[in-house]
N, C-alpha and C positions, 0 to 999 in steps of 0.2 A: 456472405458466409465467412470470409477471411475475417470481418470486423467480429464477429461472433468467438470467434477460433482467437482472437488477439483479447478479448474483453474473457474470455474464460483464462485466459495465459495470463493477464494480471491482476487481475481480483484478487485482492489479499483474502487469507483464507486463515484465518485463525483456530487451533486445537478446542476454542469452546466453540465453533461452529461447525465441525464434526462429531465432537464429542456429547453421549446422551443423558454421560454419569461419570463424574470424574470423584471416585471413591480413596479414602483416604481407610487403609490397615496400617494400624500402630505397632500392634503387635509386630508384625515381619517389616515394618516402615519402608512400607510399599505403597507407591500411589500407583491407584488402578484405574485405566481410563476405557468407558467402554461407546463406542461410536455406534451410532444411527445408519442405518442402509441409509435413507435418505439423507443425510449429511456428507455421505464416502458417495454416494451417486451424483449428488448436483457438484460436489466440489473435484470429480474428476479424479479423485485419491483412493488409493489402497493403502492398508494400515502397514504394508511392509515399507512404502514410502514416508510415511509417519517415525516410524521407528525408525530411518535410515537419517530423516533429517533433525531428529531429536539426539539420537548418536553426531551426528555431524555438530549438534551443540554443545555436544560433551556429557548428557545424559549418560544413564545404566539403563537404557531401555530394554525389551524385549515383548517380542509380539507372543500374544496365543492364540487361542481360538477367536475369539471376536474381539481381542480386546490387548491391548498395550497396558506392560507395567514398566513402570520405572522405580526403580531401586532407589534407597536415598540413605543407606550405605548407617555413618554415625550422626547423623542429624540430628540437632532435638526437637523436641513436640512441635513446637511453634516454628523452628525450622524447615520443618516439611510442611506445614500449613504453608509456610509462606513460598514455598517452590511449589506448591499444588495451586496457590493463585497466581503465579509467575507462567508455569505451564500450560494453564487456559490463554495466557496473554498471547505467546509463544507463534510467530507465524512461520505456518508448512509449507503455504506457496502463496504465489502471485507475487506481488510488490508490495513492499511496505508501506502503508497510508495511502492505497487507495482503495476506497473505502464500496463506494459502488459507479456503477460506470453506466453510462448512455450513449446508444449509436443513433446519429441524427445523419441525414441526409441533407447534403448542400451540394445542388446542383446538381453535378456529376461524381462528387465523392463522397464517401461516408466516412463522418466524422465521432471519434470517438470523446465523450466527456468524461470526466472524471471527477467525485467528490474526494476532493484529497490532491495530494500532487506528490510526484519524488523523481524529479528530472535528472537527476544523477542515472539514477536507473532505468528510467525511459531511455535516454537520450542511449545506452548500448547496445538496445534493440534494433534488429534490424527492419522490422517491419514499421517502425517510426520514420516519416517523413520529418526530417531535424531542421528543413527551412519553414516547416508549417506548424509547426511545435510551439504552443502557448502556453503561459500561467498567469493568474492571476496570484500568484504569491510573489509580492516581490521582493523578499530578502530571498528566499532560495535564488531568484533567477540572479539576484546582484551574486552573491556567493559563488553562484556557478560561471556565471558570464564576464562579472567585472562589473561596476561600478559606473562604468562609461556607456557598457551596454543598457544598464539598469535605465540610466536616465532615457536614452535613446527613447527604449519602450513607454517609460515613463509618458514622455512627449508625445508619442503615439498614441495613445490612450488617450491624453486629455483633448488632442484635435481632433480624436474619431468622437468623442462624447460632445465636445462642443459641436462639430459639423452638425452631427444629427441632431442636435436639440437648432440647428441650426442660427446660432451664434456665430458672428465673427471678430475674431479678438486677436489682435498684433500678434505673432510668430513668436517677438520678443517677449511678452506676457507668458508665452505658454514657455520657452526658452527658462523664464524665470521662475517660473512655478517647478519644473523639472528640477532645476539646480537647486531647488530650496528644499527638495525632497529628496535629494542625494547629497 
């Protein structure tokens, strides 16, 4: 139940995956965005959390009845086109770049997957275990961790792929395969 309650808390949630019509008025250069019950229901959002974190971006939002507009003040034509496809991009909740997620049972814990990663942002959570915390991206994890750590993992990697295909190959081989990839 906790892994459920943490995979709805990061799912990135993007304004075109609420939204069911994102309508462009020229005339009052107004972009008008109108959401799906089922869109605000699976994504756990109300449109006045929409509007609070589009203000939070520095929009001219404001809610109405079913529907958020944002103002786009002196823009031109194509100026607001192109903030009306910036807007769809635009994320309301969860983390950024992670894209869909999987709870997998191992052992006695359940493990969460994730397509995407953003360990900057994991790793403040508190419901993250930070000693059991994995990526396969390894420029983020050299970035966050260091360069030394990078390799470390590096190395890990290649002796858990070698063990199991069950190969064995000098320490130093695997030593130097790491160092050549850092």
């Amino acid at each position: 139940k906790d892994a459920k309650t943490f995979e709805e808390k990061i799912k990135e949630i993007k304004l075109k995956d609420l939204a069911s019509e994102v309508n462009l008025n020229l005339s009052d250069k107004i972009i008008e965005i109108q959401f799906s019950r089922e869109g605000l229901k699976h994504g756990h959002i109300g449109t006045k959390k929409v509007v609070d974190k589009l203000k939070d971006l520095g929009y001219k939002a404001r809610e109405n009845t079913s529907s958020v507009s944002v103002s786009c003040g002196e823009l031109s034509f194509r100026e607001i086109y192109k903030l009306k496809e910036k807007l769809k991009e635009t994320t309301i909740a969860g983390v950024k770049g992670i894209k869909q997620i999987l709870i997998v049972k191992r052992e006695r814990d359940y493990v969460v997957m994730t397509l995407g990663s953003n360990l900057k942002d994991i790793l403040s959570m508190k419901e993250v275990d930070k000693d059991k915390l994995m990526t396969n991206d390894f420029y983020e994890f050299a970035e966050l961790f260091g360069i030394e750590a990078a390799r470390s993992w590096i190395l890990l990697e290649v002796q858990t792929v070698l063990n199991s295909q069950g190969v064995d190959i000098d320490r130093r081989h695997c030593d130097l395969i790491s160092d050549a990839m850092t």
